[in-house]
DSSP file (Angstrom, degrees, kcal/mol; ACC not computed):
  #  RESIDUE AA STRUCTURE BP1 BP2  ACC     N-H-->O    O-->H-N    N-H-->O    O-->H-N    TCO  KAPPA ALPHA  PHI   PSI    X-CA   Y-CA   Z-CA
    1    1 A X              0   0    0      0, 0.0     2,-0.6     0, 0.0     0, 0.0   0.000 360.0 360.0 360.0 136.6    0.0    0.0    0.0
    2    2 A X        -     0   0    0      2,-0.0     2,-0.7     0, 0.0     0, 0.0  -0.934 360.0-156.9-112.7 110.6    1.0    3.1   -1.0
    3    3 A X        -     0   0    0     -2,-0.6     2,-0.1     4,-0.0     5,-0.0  -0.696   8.2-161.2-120.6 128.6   -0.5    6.1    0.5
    4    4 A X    >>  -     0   0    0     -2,-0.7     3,-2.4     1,-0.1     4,-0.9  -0.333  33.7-109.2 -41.1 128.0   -0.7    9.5   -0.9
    5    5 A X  G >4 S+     0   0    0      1,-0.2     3,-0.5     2,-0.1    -1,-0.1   0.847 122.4  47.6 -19.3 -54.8   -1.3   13.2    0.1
    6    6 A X  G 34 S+     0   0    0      1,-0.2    -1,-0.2    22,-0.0    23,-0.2   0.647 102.2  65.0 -71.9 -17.3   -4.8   13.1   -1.5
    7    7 A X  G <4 S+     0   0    0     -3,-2.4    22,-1.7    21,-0.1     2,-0.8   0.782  84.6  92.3 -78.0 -15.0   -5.6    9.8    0.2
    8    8 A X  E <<  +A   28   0A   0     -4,-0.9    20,-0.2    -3,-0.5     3,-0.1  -0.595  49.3 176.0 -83.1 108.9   -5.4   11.5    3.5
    9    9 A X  E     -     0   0A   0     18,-2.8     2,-0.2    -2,-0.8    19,-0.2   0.989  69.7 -12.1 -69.0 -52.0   -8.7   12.8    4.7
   10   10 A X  E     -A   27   0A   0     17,-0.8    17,-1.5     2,-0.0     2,-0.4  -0.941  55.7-152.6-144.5 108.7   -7.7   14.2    7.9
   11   11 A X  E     -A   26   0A   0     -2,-0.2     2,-0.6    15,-0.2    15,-0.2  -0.732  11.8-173.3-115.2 143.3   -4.6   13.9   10.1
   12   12 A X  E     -A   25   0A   0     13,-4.3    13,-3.1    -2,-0.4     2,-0.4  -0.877   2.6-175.9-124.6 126.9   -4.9   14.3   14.1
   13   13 A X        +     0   0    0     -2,-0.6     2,-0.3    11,-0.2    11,-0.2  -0.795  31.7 137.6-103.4 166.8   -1.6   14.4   16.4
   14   14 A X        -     0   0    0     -2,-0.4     9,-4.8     2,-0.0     2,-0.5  -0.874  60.5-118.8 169.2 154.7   -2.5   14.5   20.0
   15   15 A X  B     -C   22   0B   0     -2,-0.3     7,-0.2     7,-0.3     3,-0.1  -0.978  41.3-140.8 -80.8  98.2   -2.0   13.5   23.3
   16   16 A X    >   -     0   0    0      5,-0.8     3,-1.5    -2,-0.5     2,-0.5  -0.086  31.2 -91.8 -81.2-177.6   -5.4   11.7   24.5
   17   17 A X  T 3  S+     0   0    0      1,-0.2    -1,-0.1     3,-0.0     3,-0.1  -0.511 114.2  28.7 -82.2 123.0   -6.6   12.3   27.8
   18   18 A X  T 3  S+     0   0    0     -2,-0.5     2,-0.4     1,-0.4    -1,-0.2   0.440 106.3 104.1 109.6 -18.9   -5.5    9.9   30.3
   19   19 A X    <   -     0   0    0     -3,-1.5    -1,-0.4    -4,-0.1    -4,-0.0  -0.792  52.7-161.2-106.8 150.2   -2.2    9.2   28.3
   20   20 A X  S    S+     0   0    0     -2,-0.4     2,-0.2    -3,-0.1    -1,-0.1   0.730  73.0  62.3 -67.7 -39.4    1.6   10.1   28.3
   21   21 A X  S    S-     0   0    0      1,-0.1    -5,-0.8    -5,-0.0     2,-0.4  -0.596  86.8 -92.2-127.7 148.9    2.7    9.4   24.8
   22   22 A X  B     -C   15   0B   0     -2,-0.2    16,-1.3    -7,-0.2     2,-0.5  -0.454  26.2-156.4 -68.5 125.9    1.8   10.8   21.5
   23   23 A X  E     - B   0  37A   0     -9,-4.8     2,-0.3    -2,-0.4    14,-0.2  -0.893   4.0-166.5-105.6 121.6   -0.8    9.6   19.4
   24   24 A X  E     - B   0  36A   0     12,-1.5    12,-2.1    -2,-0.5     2,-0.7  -0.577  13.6-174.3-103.5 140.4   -0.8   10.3   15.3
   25   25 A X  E     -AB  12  35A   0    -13,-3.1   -13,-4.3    -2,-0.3     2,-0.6  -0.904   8.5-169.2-141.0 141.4   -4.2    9.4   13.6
   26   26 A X  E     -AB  11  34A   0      8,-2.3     8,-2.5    -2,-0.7     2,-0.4  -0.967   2.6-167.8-133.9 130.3   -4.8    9.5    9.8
   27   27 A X  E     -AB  10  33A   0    -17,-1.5   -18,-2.8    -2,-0.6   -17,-0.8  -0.939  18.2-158.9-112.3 140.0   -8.4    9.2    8.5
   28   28 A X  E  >  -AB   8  32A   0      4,-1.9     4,-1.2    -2,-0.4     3,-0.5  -0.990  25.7-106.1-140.2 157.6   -8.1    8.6    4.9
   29   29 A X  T  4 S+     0   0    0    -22,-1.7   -21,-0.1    -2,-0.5    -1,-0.1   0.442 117.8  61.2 -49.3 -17.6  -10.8    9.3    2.3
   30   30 A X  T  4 S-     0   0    0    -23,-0.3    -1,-0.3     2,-0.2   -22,-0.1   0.100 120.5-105.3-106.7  37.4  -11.8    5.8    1.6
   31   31 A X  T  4 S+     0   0    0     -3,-0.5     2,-0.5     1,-0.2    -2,-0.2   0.716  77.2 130.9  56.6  14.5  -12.9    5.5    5.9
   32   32 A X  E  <  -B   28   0A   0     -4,-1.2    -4,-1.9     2,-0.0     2,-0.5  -0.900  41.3-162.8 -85.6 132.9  -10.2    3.6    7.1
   33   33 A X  E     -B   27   0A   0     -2,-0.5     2,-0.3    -6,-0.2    -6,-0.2  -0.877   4.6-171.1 -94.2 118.8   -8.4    5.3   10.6
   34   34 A X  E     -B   26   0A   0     -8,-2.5    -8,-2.3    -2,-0.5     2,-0.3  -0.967   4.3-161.5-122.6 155.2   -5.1    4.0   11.3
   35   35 A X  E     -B   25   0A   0     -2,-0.3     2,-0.5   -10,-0.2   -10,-0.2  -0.966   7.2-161.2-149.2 105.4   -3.7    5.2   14.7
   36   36 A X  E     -B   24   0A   0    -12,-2.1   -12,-1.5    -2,-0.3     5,-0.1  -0.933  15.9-125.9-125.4 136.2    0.1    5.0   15.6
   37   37 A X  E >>  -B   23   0A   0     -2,-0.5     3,-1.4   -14,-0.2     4,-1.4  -0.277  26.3-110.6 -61.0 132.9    1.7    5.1   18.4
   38   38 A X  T 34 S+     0   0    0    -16,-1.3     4,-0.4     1,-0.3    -1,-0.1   0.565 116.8  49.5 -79.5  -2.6    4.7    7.6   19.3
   39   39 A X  T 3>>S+     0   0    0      2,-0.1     4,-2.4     3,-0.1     5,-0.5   0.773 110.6  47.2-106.2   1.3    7.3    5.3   19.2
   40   40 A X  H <>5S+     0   0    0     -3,-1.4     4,-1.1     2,-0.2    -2,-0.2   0.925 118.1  45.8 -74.7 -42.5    6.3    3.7   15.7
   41   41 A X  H  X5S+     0   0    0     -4,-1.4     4,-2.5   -19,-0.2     5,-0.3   0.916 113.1  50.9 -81.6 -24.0    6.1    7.4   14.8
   42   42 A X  H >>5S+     0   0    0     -4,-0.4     3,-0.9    -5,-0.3     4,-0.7   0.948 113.8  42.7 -35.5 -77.8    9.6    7.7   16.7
   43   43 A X  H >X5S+     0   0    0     -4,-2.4     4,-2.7     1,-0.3     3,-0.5   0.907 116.4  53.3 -56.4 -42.1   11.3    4.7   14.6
   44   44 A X  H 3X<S+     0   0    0     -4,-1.1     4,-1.4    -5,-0.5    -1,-0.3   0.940 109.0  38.1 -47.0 -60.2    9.8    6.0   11.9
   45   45 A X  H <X S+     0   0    0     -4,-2.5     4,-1.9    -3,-0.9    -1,-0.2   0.494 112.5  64.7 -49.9 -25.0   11.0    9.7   11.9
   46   46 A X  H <X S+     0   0    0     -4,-0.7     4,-1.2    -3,-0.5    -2,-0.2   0.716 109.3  41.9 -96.9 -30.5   14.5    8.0   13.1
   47   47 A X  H  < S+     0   0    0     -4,-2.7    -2,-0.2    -5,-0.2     4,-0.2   0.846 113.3  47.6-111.4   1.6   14.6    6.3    9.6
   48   48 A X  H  X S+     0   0    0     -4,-1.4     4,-1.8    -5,-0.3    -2,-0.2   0.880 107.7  50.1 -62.1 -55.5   13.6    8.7    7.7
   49   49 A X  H  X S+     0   0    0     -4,-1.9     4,-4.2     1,-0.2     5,-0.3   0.910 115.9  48.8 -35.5 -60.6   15.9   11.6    9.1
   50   50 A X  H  < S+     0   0    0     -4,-1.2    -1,-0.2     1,-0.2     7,-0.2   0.917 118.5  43.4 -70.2 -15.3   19.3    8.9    8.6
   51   51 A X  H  4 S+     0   0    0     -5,-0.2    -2,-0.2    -4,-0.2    -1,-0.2   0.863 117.5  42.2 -65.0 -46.2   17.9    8.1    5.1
   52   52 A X  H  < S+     0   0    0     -4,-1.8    -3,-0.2     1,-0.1    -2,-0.1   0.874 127.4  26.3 -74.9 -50.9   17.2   11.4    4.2
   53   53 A X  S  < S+     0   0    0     -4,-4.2     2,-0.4    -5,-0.1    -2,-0.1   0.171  90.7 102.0-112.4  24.5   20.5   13.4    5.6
   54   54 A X        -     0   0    0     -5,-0.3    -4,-0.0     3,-0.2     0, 0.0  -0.898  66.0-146.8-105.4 138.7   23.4   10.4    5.5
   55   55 A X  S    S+     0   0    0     -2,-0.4    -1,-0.1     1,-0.2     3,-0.1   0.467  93.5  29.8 -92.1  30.5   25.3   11.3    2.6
   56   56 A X  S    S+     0   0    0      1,-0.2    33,-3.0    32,-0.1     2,-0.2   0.691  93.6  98.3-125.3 -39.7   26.0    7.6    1.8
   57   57 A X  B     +D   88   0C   0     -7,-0.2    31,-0.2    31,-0.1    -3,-0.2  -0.628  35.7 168.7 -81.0 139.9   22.7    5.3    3.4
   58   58 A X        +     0   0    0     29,-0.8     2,-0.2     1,-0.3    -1,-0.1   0.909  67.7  30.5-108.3 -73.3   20.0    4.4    0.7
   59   59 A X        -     0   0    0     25,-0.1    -1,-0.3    28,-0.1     2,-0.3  -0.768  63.1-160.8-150.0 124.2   18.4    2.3    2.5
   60   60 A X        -     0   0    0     -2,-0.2     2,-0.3    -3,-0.1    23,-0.1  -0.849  11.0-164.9-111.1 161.8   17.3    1.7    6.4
   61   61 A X        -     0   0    0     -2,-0.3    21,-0.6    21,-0.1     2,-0.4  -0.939   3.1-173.1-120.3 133.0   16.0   -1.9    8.1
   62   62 A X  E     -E   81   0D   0     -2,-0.3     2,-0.3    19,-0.2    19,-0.2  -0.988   7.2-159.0-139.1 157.3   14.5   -2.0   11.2
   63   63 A X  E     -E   80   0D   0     17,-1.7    17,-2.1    -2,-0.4     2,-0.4  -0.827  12.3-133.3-139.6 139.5   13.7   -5.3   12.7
   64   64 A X  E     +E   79   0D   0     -2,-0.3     2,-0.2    15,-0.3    15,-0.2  -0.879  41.6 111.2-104.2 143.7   11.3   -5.8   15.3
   65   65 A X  E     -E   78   0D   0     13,-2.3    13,-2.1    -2,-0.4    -2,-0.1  -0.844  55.3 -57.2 165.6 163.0   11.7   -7.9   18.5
   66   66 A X  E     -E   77   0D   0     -2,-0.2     2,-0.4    11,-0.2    11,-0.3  -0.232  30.8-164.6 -42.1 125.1   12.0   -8.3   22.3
   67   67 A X        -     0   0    0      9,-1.8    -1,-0.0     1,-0.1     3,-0.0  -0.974   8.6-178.1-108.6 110.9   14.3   -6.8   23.9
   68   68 A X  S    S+     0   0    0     -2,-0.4     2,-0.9     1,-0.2    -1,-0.1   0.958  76.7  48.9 -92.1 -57.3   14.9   -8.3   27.6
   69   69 A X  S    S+     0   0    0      7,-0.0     2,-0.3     2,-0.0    -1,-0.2  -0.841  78.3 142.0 -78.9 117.1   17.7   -5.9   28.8
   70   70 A X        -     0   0    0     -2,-0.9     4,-0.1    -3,-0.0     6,-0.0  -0.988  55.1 -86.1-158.8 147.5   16.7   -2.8   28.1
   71   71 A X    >   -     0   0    0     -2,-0.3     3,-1.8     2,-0.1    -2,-0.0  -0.003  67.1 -79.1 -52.2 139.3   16.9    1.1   29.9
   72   72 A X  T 3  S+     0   0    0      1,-0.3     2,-1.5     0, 0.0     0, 0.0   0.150 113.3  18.8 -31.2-173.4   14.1    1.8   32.4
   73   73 A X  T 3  S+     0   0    0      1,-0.1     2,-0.5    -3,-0.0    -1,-0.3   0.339  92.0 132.6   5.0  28.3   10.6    2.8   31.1
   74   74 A X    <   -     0   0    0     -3,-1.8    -1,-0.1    -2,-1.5    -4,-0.0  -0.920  63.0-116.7 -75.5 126.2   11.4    1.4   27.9
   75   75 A X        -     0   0    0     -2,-0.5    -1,-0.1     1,-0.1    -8,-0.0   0.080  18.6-130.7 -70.7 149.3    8.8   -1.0   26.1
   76   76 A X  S    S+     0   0    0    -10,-0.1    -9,-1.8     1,-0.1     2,-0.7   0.659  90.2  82.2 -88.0  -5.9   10.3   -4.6   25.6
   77   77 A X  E     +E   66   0D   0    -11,-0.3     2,-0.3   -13,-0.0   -11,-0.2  -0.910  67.6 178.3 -91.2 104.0    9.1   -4.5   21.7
   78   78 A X  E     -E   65   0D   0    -13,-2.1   -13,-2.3    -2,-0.7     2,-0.5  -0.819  37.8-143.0-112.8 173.3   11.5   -2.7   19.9
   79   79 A X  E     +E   64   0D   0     -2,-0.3     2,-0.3   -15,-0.2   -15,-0.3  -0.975  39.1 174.2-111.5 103.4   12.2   -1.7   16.5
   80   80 A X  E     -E   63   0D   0    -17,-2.1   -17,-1.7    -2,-0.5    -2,-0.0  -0.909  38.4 -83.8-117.9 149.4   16.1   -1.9   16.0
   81   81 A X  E     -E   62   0D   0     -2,-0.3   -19,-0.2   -19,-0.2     2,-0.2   0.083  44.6-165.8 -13.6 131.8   18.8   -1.6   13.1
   82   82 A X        -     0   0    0    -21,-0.6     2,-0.4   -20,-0.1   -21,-0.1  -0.254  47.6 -51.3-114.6-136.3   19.0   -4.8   11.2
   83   83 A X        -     0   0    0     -2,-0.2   -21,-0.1     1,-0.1    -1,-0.0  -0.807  48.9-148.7-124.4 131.0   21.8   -5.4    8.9
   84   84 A X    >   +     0   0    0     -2,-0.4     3,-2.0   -23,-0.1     2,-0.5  -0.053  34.5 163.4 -97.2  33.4   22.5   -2.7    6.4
   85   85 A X  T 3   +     0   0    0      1,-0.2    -2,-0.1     2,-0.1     0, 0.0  -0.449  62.9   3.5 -97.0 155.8   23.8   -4.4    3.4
   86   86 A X  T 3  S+     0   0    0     -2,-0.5    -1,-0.2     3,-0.0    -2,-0.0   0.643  99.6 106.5  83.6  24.9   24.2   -3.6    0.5
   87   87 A X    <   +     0   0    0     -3,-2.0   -29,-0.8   -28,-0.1     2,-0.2   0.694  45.9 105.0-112.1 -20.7   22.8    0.2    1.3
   88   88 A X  B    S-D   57   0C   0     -4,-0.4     2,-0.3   -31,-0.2   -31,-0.1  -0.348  78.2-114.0 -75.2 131.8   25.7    2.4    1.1
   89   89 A X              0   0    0    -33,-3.0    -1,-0.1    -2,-0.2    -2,-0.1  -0.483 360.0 360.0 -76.1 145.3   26.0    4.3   -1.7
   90   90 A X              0   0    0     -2,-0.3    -1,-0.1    -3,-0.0    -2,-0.1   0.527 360.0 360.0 -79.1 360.0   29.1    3.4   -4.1
């Protein structure tokens, strides 16, 4: 799926009541809502930005999984680097 400016009805950032963490909410014209969370928008933003301004990486992976040691108040589902080959530009 591919989605477009024009596919986007409505987009809502927000904090809801009763919550910590950011929520991003996209209504798009054919009445589906998807709803993401602020560290999916995090990872997201985090692989765009090295994509966008490294003047060598193509191409980012991120890999989802459990993380068991991990820094306080962090969620044990993370999204981390996976293995970048074959993305550096020649």
């Amino acid at each position: 799926m591919v989605l477009k400016n024009e596919d986007i009805r409505e987009l809502f950032a927000e904090i809801p009541e009763g919550h910590k963490h950011l929520r991003i909410t996209m209504l798009l014209e054919d009445g589906r809502e998807f709803t993401f969370q602020e560290a999916t928008m995090a990872n997201l933003v985090r692989a765009y930005i090295t994509v966008k301004t490294h003047p060598a990486i193509t191409r980012v992976k991120l890999k989802g999984g459990r993380i068991g040691n991990r820094k306080e108040g962090y969620a044990e589902w993370q999204l981390v680097e996976a293995n970048h080959e074959g993305v550096l530009r020649a």
